[in-house]
N, C-alpha and C positions, 0 to 999 in steps of 0.2 A: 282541605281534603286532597292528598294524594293516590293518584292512579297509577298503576302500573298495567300496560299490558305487554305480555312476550308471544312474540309470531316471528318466527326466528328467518322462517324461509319457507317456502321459494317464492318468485317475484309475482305467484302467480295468487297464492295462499295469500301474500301480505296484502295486495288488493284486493283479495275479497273482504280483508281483516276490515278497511278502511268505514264501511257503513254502520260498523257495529258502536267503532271507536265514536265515529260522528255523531250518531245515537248520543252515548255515554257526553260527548258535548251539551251535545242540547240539554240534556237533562244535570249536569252539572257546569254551568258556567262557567264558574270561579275556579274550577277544579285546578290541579297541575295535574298532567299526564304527560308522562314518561313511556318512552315503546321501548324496549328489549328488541334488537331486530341482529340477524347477519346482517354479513360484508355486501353481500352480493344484492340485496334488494332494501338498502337503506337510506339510497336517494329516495324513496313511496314514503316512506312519515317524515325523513326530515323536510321533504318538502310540502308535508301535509298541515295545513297551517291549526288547526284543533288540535298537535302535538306541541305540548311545551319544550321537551326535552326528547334525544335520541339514544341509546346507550348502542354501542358497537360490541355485538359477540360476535367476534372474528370466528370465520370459517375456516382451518388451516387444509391444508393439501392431500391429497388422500393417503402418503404413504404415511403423514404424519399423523393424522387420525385413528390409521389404522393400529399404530403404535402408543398412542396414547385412549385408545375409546374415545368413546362418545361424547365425552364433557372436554373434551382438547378444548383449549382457546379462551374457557370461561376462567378458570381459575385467577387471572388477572384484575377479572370486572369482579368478582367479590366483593371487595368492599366497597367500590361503587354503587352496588345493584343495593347493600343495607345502609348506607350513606342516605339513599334517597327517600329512607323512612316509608314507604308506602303505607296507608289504610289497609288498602285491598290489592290482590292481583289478578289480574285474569289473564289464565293461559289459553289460548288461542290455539294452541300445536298440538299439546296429548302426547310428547315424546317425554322420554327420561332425561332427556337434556333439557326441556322446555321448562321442566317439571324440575329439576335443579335449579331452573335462573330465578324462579317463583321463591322457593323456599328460600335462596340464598338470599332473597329482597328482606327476610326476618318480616314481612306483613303475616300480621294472627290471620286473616282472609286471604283465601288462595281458589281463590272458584277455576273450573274446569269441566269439561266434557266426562262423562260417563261411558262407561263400555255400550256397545262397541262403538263409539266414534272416539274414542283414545287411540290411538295410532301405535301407543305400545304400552297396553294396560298396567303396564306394572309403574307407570309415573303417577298411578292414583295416588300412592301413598305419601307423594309429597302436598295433594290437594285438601283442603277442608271444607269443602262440598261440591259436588258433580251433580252437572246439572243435565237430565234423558234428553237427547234430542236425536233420537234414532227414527221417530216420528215424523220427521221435518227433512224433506228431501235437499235440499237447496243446502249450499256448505255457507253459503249471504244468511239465511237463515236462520241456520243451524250456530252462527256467532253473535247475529243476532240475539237470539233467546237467551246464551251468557252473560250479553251486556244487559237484556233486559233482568235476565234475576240479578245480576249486580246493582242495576240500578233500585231492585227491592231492595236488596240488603244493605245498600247504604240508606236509604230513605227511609227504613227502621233504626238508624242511628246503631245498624249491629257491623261494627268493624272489627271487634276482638276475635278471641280463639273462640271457636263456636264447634259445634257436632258434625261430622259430613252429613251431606243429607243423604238419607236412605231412598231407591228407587222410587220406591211406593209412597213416600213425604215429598218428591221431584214432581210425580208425574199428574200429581191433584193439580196442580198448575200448569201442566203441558197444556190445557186449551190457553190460558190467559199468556203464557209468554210466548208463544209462536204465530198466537192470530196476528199480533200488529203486525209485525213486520212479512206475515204473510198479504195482507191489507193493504201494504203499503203502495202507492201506484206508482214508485220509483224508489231509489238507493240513494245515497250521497257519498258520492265519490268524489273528498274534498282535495283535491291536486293543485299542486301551482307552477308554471312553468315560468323561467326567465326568459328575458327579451332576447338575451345569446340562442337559448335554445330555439327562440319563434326565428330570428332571420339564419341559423342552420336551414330550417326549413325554409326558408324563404329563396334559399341558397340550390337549392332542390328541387323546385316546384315554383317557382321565381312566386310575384304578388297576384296573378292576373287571378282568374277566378276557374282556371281549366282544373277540369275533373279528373282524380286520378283515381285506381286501386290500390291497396296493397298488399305483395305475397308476403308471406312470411313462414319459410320452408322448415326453419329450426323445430327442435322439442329438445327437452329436458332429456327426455328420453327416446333410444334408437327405435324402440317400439310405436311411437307417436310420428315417425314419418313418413311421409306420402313421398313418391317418386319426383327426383328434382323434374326429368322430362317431360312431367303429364301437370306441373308449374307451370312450361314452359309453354306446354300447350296451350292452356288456359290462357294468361297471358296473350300469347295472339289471338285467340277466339274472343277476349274481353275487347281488342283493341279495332278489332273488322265486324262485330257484332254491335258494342255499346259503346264503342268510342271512347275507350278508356286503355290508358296505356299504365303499366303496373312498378310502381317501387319495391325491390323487394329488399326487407328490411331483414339487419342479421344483425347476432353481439358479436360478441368475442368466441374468436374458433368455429366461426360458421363464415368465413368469408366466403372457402371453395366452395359448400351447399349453394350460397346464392349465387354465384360463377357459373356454377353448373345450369342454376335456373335460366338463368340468362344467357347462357351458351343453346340452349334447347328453345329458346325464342326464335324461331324463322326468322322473323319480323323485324326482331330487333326489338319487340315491343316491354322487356322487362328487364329493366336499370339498376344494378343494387346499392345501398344506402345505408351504410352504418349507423347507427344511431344510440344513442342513449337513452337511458330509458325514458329524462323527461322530453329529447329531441323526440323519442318515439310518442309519449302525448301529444305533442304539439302538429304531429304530424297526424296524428290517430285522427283529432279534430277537424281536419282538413278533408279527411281521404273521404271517397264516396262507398266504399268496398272494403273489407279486410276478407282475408281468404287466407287459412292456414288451421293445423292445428291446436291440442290441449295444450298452450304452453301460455307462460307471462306476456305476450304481446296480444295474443288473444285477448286477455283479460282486460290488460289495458284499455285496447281497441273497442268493448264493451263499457269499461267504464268510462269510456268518451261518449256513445253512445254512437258509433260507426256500424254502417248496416255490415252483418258478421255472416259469414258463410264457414261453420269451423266441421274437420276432418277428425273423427274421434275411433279409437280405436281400443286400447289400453282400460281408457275411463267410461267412464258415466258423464253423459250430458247431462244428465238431469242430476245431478251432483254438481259438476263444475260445470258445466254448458253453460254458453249466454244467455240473461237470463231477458232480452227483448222476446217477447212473441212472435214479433215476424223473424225475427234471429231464425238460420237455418242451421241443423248441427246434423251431422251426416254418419250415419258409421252401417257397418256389419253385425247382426245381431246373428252370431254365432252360442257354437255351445260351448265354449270358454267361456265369453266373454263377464258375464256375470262375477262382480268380485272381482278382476284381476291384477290389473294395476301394476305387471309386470312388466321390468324395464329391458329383460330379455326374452326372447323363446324362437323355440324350432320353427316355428312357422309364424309369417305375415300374412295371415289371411284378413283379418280384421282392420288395416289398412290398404286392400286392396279395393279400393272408390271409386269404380269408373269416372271415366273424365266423361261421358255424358250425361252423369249421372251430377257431378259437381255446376258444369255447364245449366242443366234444367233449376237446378238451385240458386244459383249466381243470379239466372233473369227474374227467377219468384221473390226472390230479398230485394233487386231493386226495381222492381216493380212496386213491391209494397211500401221503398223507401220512397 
């Protein structure tokens, strides 16, 4: 049995992608599974050991995108992606490009989300059944429930061209595919970090057993950022408060944000620390604290199981938010904010978090940790 799954991006989607995949493990052993991923978050499956195989749809550059649409980059992997013969595929994304790398696979099965968790409904049309999960708050969830009807649909030996399923044929089954993994009293977040990436950190935090934080100022989006200075703040108040002195961690093109974090430290007490993304596992595992917002490190830093204090503004916690209990997730419930998910707008009101407000959160997270 061949699997495919496509979760093209961003680093923050592909880990959440990660417990549904592990799921579809357990329940097929012997299987090959294949992930369809971007450039940018393709370290998370290939070094996800329940992945046989990685395929790379390159992300190209934005003027070059804008010149070729949405499917830039894929046209190469075509014969690859039907080379790999898949049973079945599961799209994970809900975009028109996600929804091309599916059908380009030639699998008579192509399960996918249903409006409105399609991200750009018109990539129904490359699906042969959509599965409601507008029911099911959690997006861990909400991937879940896919890999759980896929795992129907092959356990009925139904791999071929089949009918999409109609809402009302989906949703007899919304109790039975979303209890489990609502049930569940944990996720598997199967990662593996090499011994290069554990002594980076080692290199950082030397061996001893000292307690650190860490900030992590970035977002995907300009709308998802808190003030590097009120970082900065934090930072010393973590370090004359709870004895915690903070790394703050950046990718690429975020060196000056974490500069700045660290410039706004009195103290001295917040260090910045480049990292990759499995350097940032192996660090996530270490850290006593994360503190930052909606973005891939976040997520990470969750599916380490790092006590998480996250800054939301843009999103839904309760969509993407950590999904620990004692996890703290902080925002503005404005009259925007419902729905928005804008990477621009006139006003930051919704990122405006008091720092006494992040401060009373920070001591309730590790108090409970």
């Amino acid at each position: 049995m061949r699997i495919m799954i496509v979760k093209l991006s961003s680093i923050g989607d592909v880990v959440h992608t990660l417990p549904a995949v592990a799921a579809l493990r357990r329940s097929f052993p012997e299987a090959n599974i294949i992930w369809a991923v971007g450039s940018r978050a393709i370290d998370i499956p290939r070094n996800c050991p329940v992945v046989d195989k990685v395929i790379e749809v390159t992300e190209p550059a934005a003027v070059d995108r804008s010149l070729r649409g949405p499917f830039a980059g894929l046209r190469e992997r075509m014969a690859e992606l039907r080379n790999e013969r898949a049973d079945i595929v599961i799209d994970f994304q809900g975009l028109l490009k996600s929804g091309l790398v599916a059908f380009a696979s030639g699998a008579g099965r192509r399960i996918g989300f249903a409006p409105p968790d399609l991200r750009e409904r018109s990539s129904a049309v490359f699906l042969t059944d959509q599965i409601p999960t507008w029911h099911i708050d959690h997006v861990i969830d909400k991937n879940l429930a896919l890999s759980a009807a896929a795992v129907a649909l092959l356990g009925n030996g139904s791999t071929g061209n089949g009918c999409k399923l109609s809402i009302s044929d989906a949703a007899a089954e919304k109790h039975a595919m979303p209890s489990e993994s609502r049930a569940a009293a944990h996720y598997s977040f199967p990662l593996t970090v090499s011994r290069e990436d554990e002594r980076y950190v080692e290199s950082l935090v030397g061996q001893s057993d000292r307690r650190f934080a860490i900030i992590n100022p970035g977002g995907g989006w300009p709308t998802k950022l808190w003030q590097a200075i009120r970082y900065g703040q934090i930072a010393d108040w973590l370090r004359t408060e709870h004895q915690l002195d903070s790394l703050v961690t950046y990718g690429p093109g975020e060196e000056s944000l974490a500069d700045q974090v660290a410039a706004a430290s009195r103290l001295g007490a917040a260090r910045p620390a480049p990292s990759s993304l499995l350097q940032f596992v192996a660090l996530a595992r270490r850290a006593a604290l994360f503190v930052g917002g909606d973005t891939g490190p976040l997520h990470l830093a969750a599916a380490c199981g790092t006590p998480i204090v996250g800054l939301y503004g843009p999103t839904s916690p309760e969509r993407n938010g950590p999904f620990d209990s004692s996890d703290v997730s902080l925002g503005r419930d404005l009259w925007c904010r419902s729905e928005c998910h804008r990477r621009s707008c006139w006003h930051w009101d919704c990122m405006e978090i008091p720092v006494s407000e992040v401060q009373q959160a920070v001591s309730r997270r590790l108090q409970s940790a």
